[in-house]
N, C-alpha and C positions, 0 to 999 in steps of 0.2 A: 495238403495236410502236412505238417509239421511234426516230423520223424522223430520218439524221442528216446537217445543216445545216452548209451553207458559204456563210459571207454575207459580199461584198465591202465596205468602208468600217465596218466594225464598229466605230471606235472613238469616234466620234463623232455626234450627230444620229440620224439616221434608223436607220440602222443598230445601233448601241448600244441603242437603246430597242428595236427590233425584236428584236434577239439577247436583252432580256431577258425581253420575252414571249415570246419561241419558247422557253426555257427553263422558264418557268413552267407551261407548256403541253405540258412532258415533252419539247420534242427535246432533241437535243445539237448543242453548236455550237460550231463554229470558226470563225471571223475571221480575212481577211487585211485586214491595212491597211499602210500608211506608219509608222504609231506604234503601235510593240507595246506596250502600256502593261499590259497582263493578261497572265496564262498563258495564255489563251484564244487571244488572239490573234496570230499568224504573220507577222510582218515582212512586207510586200510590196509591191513597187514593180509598180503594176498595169500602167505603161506598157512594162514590159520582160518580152519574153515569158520568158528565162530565169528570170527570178525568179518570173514567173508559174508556170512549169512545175515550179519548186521547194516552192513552199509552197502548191499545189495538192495533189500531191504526200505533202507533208507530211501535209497535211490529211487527206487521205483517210486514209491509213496509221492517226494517231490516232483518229481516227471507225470505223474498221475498214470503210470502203467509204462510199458518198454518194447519200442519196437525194435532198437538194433543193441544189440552187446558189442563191442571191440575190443577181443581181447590181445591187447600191444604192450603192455607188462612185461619186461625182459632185465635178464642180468648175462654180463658175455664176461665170466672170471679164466684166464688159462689153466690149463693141465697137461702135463704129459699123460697119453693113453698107454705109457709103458710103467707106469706107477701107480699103487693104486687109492681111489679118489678120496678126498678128502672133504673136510665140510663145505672147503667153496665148491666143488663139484654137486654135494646133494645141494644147496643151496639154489643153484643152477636148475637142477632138476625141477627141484620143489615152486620158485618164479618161473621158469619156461616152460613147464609141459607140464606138472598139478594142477597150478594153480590155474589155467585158463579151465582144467576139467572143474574144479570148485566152482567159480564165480558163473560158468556155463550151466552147472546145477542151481546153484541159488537164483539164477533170473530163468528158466527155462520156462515152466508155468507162464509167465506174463508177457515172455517171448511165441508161446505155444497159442496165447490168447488176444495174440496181438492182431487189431482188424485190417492193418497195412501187410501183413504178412510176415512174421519175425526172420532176423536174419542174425549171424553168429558171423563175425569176420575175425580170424584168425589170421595175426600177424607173425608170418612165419621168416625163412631167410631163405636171398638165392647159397646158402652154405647146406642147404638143407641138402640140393644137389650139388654142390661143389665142395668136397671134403678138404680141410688144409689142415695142417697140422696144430696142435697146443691150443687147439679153440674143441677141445674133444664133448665135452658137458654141453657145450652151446650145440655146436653142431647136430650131436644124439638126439635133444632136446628140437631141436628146428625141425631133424628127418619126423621128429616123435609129432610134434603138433598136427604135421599135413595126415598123418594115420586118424589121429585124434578128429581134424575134420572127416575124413571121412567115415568114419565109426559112427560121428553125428548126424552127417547126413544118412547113411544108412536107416536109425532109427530113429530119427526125426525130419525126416525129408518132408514128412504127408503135412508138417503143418511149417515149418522154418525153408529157408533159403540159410547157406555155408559158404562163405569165400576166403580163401586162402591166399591172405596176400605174401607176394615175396622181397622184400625191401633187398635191394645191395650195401654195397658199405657206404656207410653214411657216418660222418662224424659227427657222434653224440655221444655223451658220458659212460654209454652200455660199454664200451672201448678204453676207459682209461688204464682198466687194471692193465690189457695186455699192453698197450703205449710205456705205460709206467717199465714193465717189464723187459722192452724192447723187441717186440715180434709183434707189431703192430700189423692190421692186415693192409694197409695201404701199401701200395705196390703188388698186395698179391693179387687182388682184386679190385675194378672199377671203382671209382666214389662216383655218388649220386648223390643228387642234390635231397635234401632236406623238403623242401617243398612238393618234390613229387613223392617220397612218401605218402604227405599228410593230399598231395592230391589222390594218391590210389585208395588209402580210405575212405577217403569220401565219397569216393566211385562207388567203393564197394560197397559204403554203407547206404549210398541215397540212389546211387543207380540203378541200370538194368543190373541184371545178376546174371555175376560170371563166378563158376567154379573156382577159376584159377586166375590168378592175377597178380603181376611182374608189375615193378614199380617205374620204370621207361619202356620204350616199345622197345628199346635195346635187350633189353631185360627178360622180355617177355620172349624174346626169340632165342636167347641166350640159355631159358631154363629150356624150352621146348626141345633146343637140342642136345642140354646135357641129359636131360632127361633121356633118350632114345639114345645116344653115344654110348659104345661098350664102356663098361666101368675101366678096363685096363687102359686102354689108348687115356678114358680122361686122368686118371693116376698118372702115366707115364707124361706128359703134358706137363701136370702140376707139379710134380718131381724136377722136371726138366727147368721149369720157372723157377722153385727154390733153389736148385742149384747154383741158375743165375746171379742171382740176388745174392746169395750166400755167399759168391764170390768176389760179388760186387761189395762187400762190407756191411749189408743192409743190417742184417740181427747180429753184429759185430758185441750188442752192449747185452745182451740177452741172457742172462743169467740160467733161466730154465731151459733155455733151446741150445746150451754152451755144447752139451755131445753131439747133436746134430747139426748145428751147423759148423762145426771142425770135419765130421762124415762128408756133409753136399760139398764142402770147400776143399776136398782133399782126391 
């Protein structure tokens, strides 16, 4: 049977490449985004629940019902957590951790009635467990989503399946602000490909079901044990690695990270 697929942020990055392996792979799929740039895809401003309720909506009607949701919809804007936040931080809030609660209420009904079993995969980050600095809204927001699954599961477990995937740093546009800025997370963390991404989605969404799910098997071992590792030894770690780097010239052009990284280089 022919799975059929509603994935948030489809037009670009993550999502895009996901939608076009979930495609090859026999489902069908719709797209809401900001930029309807395909037929495929449904206008949608995810921060606003009307619109949300409309091209949810939509979606379904054309799918003729909805078995999996994929909410991969994200924005990664910096902040210092010593300041306090400003619109691109609630912005942050409102695309990574509302707005998948939104679009999870507007399809839930046709998820809850779906005959393949509905499923909810939430694209989280391995930052969820790995704190760094000047990514504070993102990071809040990634710990926020994995609560958010499981909150879902909790009280929709008797009719849905939940999986919580965790992508690493992958170069896609969610990164340009802090690039722009120069405290890019490259070097602080792994890059991973692009393609296993959009292949952990489609794991999640057409596979067996798994709770939890790392976007390499690197990955996947990687959270398991941040996860269980005392939080201080992992701080003292990623301390130890910025200071490196800091010394090394890395956030040299950094504008927002200019007091802390004079501190780790001193």
């Amino acid at each position: 049977m022919s799975r059929r697929v509603l994935i948030t942020g489809a037009a670009s990055g993550i999502g895009a490449a996901a939608a076009d392996e979930l495609r090859a792979a026999g489902a069908q799929v719709i797209g809401i985004d900001l930029k309807a740039d395909a037929d495929w895809i449904i206008e949608c401003d995810v921060t606003d629940q009307e619109s949300v309720d409309r091209a949810v909506a939509a979606a379904i009607e054309r799918l003729g019902g909805l078995d999996v949701l994929v909410n991969n919809a994200g924005l990664g804007l910096p902040q210092s957590a010593g300041e306090a936040p400003g619109a691109d931080a609630i912005k942050v809030f409102e695309v990574n951790l509302i707005a998948p609660w939104r679009v999870t209420s507007a399809a839930l009904d046709a998820l809850r009635a779906s005959s393949a079993r509905g499923r909810v995969v939430n694209v989280a980050s391995g930052l969820a467990f790995l704190t760094v600095p000047f990514a504070t809204a993102y990071t809040m927001t990634k710990r926020g989503i994995v609560a958010y699954s499981d909150s879902l599961r909790l009280e929709h477990g008797d009719a849905i399946d939940v999986t919580t995937v965790y992508p690493g740093y992958i170069k896609t546009p969610i990164h340009e602000a802090s690039e722009e800025d120069g405290f890019a997370l490259d070097g602080i963390v792994p890059e991973e490909p692009l393609s296993a991404a959009a292949s952990a989605v489609t794991r999640a969404a057409l596979g067996r079901h798994v709770r939890d799910l790392g976007t390499t098997r690197l990955g996947d071992i990687e959270y398991r044990l941040l996860r269980l590792a005392p939080r201080r030894l992992v701080d003292r770690g990623t301390i130890l690695q910025l200071r490196r780097l800091c010394r090394q010239g890395k956030f040299a052009r950094s504008r927002m990270a200019r007091d802390f990284v004079a501190r780790m280089s001193s």
